[in-house]
N, C-alpha and C positions, 0 to 999 in steps of 0.2 A: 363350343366345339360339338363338332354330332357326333355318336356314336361310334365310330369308325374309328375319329381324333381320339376321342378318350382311351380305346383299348389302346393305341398305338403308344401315347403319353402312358398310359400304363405299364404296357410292356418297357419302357422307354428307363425307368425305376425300379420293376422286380426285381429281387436278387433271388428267386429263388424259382429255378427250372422248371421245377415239377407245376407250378398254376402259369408262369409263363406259356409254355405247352398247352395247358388246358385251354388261355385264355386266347391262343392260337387259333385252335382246333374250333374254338364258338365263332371266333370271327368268320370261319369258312363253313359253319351248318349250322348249328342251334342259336337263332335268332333271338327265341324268347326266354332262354338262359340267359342268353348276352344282355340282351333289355334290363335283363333283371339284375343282373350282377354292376349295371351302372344306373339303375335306377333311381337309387338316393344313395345315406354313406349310413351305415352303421351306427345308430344314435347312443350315445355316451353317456350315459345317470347314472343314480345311487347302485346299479347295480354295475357299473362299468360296461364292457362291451358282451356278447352274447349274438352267437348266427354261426351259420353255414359254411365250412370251410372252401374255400373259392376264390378265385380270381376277382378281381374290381374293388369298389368299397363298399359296397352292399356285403359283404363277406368275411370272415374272418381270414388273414394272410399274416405275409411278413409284412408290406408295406401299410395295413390297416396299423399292425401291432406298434410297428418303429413308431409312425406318425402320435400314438397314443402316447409311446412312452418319451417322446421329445417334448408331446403338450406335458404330460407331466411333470416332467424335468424341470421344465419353463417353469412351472405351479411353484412346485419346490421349492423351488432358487428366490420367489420370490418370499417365499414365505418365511426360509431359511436363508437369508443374504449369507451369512458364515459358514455354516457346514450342515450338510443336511446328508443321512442316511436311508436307505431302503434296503429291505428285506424281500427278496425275489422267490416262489416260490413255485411248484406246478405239480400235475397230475401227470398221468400216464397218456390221458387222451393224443391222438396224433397231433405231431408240432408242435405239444407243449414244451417242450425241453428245449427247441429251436426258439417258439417265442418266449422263452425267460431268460435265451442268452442271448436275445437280441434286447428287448430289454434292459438288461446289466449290461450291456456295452453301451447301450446306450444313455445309461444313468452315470457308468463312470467314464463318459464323454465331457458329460456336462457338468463332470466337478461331484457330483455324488455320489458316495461314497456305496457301490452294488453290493450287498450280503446274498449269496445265493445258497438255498437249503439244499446240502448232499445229493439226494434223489427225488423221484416223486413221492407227496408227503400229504397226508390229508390236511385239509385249509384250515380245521382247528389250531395244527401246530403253527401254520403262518403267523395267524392271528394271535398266538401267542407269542411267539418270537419276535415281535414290532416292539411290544412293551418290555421284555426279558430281555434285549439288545439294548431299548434308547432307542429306536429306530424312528424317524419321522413321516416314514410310510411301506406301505407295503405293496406287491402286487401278488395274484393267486391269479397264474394258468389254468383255467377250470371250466368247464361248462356245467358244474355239479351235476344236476342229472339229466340233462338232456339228449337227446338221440346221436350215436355213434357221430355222426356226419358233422357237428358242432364244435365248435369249442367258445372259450372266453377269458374275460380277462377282469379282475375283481378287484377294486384301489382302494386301499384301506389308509388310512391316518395314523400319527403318532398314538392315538386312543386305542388302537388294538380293534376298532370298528370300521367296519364298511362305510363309506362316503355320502353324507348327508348335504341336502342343501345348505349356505349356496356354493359346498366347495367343486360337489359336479359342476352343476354351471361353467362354472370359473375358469376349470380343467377342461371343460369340452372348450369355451373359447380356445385355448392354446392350442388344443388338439387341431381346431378349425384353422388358426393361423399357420401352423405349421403345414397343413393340409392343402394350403392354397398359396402357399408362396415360396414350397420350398422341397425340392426333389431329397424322395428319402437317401440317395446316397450320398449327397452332403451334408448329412446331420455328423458331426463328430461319434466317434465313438473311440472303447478303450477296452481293450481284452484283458484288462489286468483288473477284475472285478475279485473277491473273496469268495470263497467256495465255502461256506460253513462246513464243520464237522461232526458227526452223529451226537455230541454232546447236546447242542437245543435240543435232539431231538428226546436223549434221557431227560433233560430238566422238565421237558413237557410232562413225560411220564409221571417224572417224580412228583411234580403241584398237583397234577392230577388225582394219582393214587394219596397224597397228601390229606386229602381233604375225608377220608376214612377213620372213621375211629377206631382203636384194636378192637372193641367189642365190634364194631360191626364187620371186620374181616372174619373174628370169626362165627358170628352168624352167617359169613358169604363161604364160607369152606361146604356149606352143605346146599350151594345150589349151583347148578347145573345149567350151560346155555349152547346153545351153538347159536355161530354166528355169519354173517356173510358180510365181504364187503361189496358184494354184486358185480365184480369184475372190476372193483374199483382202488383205492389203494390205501384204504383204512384197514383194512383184516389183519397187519401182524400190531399195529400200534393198537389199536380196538381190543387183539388178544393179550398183549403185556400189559396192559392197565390192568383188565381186568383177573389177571394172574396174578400181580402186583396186589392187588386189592383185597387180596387171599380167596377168589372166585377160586374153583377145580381147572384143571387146563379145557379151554370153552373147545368145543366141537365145532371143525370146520365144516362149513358147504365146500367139500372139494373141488366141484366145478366151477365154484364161483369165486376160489379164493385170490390166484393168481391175477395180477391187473392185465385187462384185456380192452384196448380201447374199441373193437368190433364189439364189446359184449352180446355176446353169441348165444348166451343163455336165456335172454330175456326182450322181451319186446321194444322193453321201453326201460330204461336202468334210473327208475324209481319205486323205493322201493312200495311207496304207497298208492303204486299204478296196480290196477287190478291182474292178476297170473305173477307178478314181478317176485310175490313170495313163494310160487310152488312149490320150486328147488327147497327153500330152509325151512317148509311144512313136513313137506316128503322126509328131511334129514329129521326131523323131529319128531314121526311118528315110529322112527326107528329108533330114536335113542328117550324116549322120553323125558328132554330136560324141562327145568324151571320154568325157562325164558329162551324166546329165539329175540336174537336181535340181528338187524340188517340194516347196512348204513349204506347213503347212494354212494356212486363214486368217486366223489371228493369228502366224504365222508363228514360234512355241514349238517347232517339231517340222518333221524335212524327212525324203524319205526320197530313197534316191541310185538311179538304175542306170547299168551300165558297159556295154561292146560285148559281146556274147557270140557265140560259135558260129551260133545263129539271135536277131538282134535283138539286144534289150536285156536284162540280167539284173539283177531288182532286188537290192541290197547288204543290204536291213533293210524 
């Protein structure tokens, strides 16, 4: 098909308006978007999917996402012939919440059993709640720290780990066969997925905060942190642990605490990207704690500084 064929077979399976429009709009001016947005498909490894939210397959959408979680289904079903579970989970980023409950519709289409976590959740607790369920896999809505305009998609296994050779492989075949033989709105799906209740989300706390000894909570009573989740959606789980752990109540970055998928505050929402700490520097030469700590915004990665000589010195 040339180019023309494709967006039309594209628009032909959207279900969702808002990139349909978009991918309208290129048909009739931006050639070298359009080029781009069907130039290849979004390639599927140990990290799952990752890009640009947009029209085509070069892109993160609903039709990339469906097609991924039908190849995986497929996986599943094979691996599990009798019963097989997943734990679906997401971030704040835009259309995360859209693609984890197309997702779980589309897992309890095909006979698997969807567990959806409450709200957006940082991707530690996913990762824990696969093995604290029984679950046979997982997925995490997330582009961890990548630039506003991004999102992804993260396929973890009954091990509580991210996807190793050869089970990408495997999973990208299905995803490909599904990709090419089968319009995404005949994939089965089923709205009657599970909604988890804030409970994983205390058990998380609890293993966590667990793993302290009473002497060292209270050696942690006499130090001090602020913390940020960079507009991401670790800050209130990041603050109860470490509250839990017998830390002092941690100092927020106010600007940075609320989840913002524009992350407005910062360039580039890592926290180990150069300026990304100013804001939890700045709160810490007002308040002089311990430890600043700041986790990107799926909250997978933090990075620390301590008092130094002048300010603060970051650790990593």
């Amino acid at each position: 098909m040339d180019l023309h064929e494709q967006a039309q077979a594209w628009l032909a399976q959207d279900p969702d308006p808002a990139t349909r429009e978009e991918l309208q709009e290129l048909t009739h001016g931006n050639s070298d978007e359009l080029n781009d947005c069907f130039a290849s498909r979004l390639q599927f490894g140990t990290a799952g999917l990752r890009g640009k939210l947009g029209p085509g397959p070069n892109r993160m959408n609903r039709v990339v996402v469906m097609q991924a979680a039908a190849g995986l289904a497929a996986y599943l079903n094979q691996q599990h012939p009798h019963e097989a579970s997943i734990v679906i989970g997401y971030d704040a980023r835009h259309n995360s919440d859209v693609f984890a409950a197309d997702t779980a519709a589309i897992m309890q289409g095909a006979g698997i059993n969807a567990l959806v976590l409450p709200r957006p959740l940082p991707t530690p607790v996913l990762a824990f709640a696969i093995k604290h369920l029984g679950a046979s896999a997982g997925v995490m809505v997330t582009a961890s720290h990548n630039p506003p305009q991004d999102n992804g998609y993260k396929v973890y296994l009954g091990d509580g780990c991210q996807i190793v050779p050869p089970a990408d492989a495997d999973i990208a075949k299905e995803i490909e066969r599904i990709a090419t033989t089968m319009n995404v709105q005949d994939i089965p799906t089923n709205a009657e997925w599970v909604t988890l209740g804030d409970d994983v989300l205390a058990d998380y706390i609890t293993r966590a905060t667990a793993t302290v000894t009473d002497e060292q909570r209270e050696d942690n009573r006499h130090i001090t942190t602020v913390t940020t989740p960079m507009h991401g959606v670790g800050g209130s789980t990041l603050n109860e642990v470490l509250t839990q752990a017998g830390f002092p109540d941690p100092i927020p970055v106010t600007e940075q605490f609320e989840p913002d998928p524009e992350f407005p505050t910062v360039a580039f929402p890592n926290p180990e990207e150069p300026g990304a700490m100013d804001l939890a520097l700045q709160t810490a030469v007002q308040h002089q704690p311990d430890l600043v700590i700041a986790n990107d915004p799926d909250a997978d990665r933090c990075a620390v500084a301590i008092p130094a000589s002048e300010g603060y010195r970051m650790l990593n």
